[in-house]
C-alpha positions as CSV (number, residue, x, y, z in Angstrom):
1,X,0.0,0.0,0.0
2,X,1.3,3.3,-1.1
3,X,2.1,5.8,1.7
4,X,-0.9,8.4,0.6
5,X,-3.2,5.0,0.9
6,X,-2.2,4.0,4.0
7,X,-1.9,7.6,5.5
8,X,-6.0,8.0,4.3
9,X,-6.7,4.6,5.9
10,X,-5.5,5.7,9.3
11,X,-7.1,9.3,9.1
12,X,-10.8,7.5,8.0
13,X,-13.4,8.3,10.3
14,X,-15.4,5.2,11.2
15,X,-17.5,5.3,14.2
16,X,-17.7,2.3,16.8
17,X,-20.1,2.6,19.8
18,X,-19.5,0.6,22.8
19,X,-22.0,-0.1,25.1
20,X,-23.1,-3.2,27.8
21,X,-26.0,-4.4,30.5
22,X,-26.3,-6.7,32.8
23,X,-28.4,-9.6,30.5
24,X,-31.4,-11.3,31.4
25,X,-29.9,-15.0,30.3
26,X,-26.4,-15.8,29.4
27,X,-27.5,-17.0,25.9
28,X,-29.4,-14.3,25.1
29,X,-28.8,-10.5,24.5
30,X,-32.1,-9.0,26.1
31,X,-30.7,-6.4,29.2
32,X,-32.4,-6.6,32.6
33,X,-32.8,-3.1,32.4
34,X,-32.5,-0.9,29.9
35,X,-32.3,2.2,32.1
36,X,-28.9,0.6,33.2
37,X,-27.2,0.5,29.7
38,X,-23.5,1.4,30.3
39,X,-23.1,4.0,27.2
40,X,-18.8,3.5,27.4
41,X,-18.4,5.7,24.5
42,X,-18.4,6.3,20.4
43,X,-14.4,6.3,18.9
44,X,-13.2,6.8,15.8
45,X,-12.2,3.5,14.9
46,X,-12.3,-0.1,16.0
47,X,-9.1,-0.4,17.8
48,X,-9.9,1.9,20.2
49,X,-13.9,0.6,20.2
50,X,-11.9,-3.1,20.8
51,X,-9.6,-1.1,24.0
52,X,-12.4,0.1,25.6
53,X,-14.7,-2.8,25.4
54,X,-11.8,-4.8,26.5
55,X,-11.1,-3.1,29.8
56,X,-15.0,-2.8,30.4
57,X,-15.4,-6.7,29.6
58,X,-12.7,-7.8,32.1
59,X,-13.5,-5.2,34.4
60,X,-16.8,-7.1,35.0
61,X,-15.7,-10.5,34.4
62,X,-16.9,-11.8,37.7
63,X,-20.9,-11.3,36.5
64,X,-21.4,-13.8,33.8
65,X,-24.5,-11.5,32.6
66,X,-22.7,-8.7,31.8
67,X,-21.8,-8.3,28.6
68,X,-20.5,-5.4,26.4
69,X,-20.4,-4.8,22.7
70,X,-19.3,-2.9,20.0
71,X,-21.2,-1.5,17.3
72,X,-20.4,-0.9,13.5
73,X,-22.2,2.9,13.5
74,X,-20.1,3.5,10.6
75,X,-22.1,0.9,8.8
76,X,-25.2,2.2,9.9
77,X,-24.7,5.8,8.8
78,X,-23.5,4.7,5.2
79,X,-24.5,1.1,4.8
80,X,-23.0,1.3,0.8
C-alpha cells in the first residue's frame, strides 16, 4: 500500500459505539434493564472501540451477565 493510501486509511473516520448491560440469560442478549445500559463511548475506529470494550469486559468478568459490545455505527450511517 502506497504511503498516501495508508496515511488515508488511518485518518478515515469510522465510528464504533461501545456499550453493555447486565443480561437477562447468558445465551441471550435481552438487558435486565435498559435504564442501566453502560453508554462506554463512540471512537473513531475499532481499535480503540476493541480497547475500551476490552477493559469494560474484564473489568466485570466476575458477573457472567454482563456483557459489552461494539457497534459498527459506521455501517449504519452509510451502509454502501
Amino acid at each position: 500500500m502506497s504511503d498516501n493510501k495508508a496515511k488515508n486509511v488511518e485518518s478515515e473516520q469510522l465510528l464504533h459505539l461501545v456499550f453493555g448491560g447486565e443480561l437477562e440469560t447468558l445465551s441471550g442478549i435481552t438487558f435486565r434493564d435498559l435504564k442501566n445500559i453502560d453508554i462506554v463511548g463512540i471512537y473513531p475506529n475499532y481499535a480503540t472501540a476493541e480497547r475500551a470494550w476490552k477493559a469494560k469486559a474484564q473489568a466485570t468478568v466476575d458477573n457472567a451477565h454482563m456483557r459489552y459490545f461494539i457497534v459498527h455505527l459506521h455501517r449504519l450511517l452509510d451502509p454502501a
